[in-house]
N, C-alpha and C positions, 0 to 999 in steps of 0.2 A: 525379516529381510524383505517380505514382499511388500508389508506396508513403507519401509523405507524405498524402493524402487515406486510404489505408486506414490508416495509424499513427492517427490523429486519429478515425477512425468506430470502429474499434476498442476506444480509451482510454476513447470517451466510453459505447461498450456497457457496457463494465468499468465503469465509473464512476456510470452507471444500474441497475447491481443492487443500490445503496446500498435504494433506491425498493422491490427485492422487500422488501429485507431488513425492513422497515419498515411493511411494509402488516400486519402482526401486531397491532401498535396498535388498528387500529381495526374489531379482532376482540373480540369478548366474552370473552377468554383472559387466563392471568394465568401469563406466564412466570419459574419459579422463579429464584432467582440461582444455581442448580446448572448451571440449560440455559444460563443467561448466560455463567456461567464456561466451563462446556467451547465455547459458541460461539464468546468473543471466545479460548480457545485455540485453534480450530480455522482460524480467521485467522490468526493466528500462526504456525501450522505450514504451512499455505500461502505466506504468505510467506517463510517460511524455505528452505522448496523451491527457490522463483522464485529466490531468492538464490543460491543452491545451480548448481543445473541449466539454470536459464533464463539466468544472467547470467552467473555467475566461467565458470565452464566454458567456456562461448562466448565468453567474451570473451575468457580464454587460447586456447583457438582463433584467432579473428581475429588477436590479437596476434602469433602464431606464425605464422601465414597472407601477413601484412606482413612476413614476412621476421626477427621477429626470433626470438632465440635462445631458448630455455626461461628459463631464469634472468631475460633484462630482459622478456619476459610476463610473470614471473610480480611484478616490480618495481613494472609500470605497475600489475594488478591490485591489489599492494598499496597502490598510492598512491593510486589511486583510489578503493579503499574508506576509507580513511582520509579523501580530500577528502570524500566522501559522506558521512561520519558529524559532520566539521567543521561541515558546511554546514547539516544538523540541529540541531545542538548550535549554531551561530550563530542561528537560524531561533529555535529554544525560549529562547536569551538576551534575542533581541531585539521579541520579538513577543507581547503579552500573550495567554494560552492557560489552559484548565481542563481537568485530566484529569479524564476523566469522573467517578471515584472518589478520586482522592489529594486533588483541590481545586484551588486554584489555582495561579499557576506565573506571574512576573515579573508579577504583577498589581499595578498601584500606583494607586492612587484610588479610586471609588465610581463613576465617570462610566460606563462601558461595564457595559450590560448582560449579564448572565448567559448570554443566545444567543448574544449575538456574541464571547463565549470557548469558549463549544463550537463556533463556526465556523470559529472561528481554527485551534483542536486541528485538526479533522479537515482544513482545507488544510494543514496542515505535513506531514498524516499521509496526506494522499493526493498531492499531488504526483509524491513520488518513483515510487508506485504508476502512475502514467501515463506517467512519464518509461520506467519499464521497455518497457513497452508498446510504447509508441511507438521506440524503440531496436528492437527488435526487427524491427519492420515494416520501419524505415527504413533497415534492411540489403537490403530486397526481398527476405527468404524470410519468408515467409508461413506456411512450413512453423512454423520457430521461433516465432511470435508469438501465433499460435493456442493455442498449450498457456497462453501466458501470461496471454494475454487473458481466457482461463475460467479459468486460475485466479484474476486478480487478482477478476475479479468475485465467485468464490466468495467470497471473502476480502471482500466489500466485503458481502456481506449479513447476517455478524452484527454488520458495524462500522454498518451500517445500524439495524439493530435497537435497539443499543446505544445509540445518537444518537436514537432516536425514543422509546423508551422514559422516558430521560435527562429528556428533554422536557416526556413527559407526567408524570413525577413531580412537575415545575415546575408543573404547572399549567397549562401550554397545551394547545389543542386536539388531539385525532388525527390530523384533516385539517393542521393546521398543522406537525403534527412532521412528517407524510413529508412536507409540500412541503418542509421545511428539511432532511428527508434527501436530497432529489432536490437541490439548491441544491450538499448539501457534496460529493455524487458528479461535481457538473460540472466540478471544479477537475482534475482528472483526463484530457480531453481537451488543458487547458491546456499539462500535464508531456508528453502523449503527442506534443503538435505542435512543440515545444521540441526530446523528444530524437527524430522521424522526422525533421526539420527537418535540424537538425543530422548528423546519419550520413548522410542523402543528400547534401548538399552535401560534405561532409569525410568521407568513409569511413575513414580513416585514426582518425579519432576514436572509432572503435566501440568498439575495447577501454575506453578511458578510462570514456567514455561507458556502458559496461556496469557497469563496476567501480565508477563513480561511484552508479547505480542501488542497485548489490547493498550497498555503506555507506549508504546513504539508509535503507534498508528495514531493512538491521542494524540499525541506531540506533532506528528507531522498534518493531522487535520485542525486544529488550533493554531499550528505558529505558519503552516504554510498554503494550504489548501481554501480554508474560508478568506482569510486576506487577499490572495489573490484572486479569489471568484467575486470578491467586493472593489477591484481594484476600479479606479475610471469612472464612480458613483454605479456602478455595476451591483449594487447590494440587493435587490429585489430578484434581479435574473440570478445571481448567487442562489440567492436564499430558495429560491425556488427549485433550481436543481439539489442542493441538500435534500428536499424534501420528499421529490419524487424518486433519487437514491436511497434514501432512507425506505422507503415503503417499499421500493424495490425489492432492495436486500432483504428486508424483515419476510416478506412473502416467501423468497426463497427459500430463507430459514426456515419459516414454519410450515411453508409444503412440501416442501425436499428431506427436510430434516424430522 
């Protein structure tokens, strides 16, 4: 119980740095699409890390730890990044959504406003993000979950920025875009009580349960993340923020963890 209360206080920390990310808004400042691109890659390469180091890794560990052999760890990992990536790619089929740059996506009729497809996006796109989290915790080391938890946050405040900006291009207020960046960080908590929930009850399930994380997160840094930090010929300040998130995260892992 108590690692499912810290999985879930956690996720929802993580999930409340959307809020830093966002209070730039309702600054007198005027963020180029240069900082935008290397930001939303600097997300990117964070979560790419997390993928990396905080989930497959450990999760072939655990896998191997339950007694099985190298080869079916390394099966389950595969199978379970594959369902991760399914469950995305099910998730963006069936749920109308608006990438912030490319436009829309399963969208059919006029009825649903314009917000509530940039709300939709970022639940599909932070779920998994929580779920990691909370996997982590809900193994009860603590040690592991920490490196994750800063990073996911990291990673949630130029997707914060992104989303409040996004906003006030529309035409909404300042004050109203970070309340609806703080709204899209709470979905986060949600993922994180799901998967601490689940590993404490079923421990046996962590590998899956991690590999399932790390295709969730694949999926949403491949189909949406690098695309849009390359949008505008924006592909070098992209590429850049990938990298210095990437190192980011990996430091964290390996001195936190």
């Amino acid at each position: 119980m108590e690692s499912l209360v810290i999985g879930v206080i956690a996720s929802l920390a993580a999930g409340l740095a959307t809020v830093i990310g966002a209070l730039p808004v309702l600054l007198p400042i005027n963020l180029t699409q240069r900082v935008q691109g290397i930001m939303l890659g600097f997300g990117g390469g964070v979560m790419l890390a997390a993928t990396s180091f905080s989930l497959i890794l450990p999760g072939t560990e655990a896998a191997v730890a339950q007694g099985q052999s190298q080869t079916n760890a390394a099966l389950i990992i595969v199978a379970g990044i594959l369902l991760g990536g399914l469950f995305l790619q099910l998730a963006h089929r069936f749920m109308p959504h608006e990438h912030f740059f490319k436009g829309k996506e399963s969208y059919q009729g006029n009825n649903l406003k314009r917000i509530w497809l940039f709300i939709a996006a970022i639940t599909i796109h932070n779920f998994p993000e929580g779920l990691a989290v909370g996997v982590n915790f809900g193994n009860n080391n603590i040690t592991d979950g920490i490196p994750v938890a800063l990073g996911i946050g990291l990673q949630n405040i130029p997707e914060g920025l992104v989303v409040a900006l996004s906003l006030v291009a529309e035409k909404y207020s300042a004050g109203y875009a970070v309340w609806i960046s703080l709204l899209t960080g709470l979905v986060e908590p949600i993922g994180g009580l799901i998967g601490a929930g689940v590993v404490s009850i079923a421990n046996f399930i962590l590998p899956w349960a991690m590999a399932f994380a790390a295709g969730a997160m694949l999926f949403v840094i491949s189909d949406e993340i690098i695309p849009e930090s390359h949008r505008q010929g924006l592909e070098k300040e992209g590429t850049f923020g990938v990298m210095i998130g990437f190192v980011v995260m990996m430091f964290l892992d390996i001195a936190l963890g």
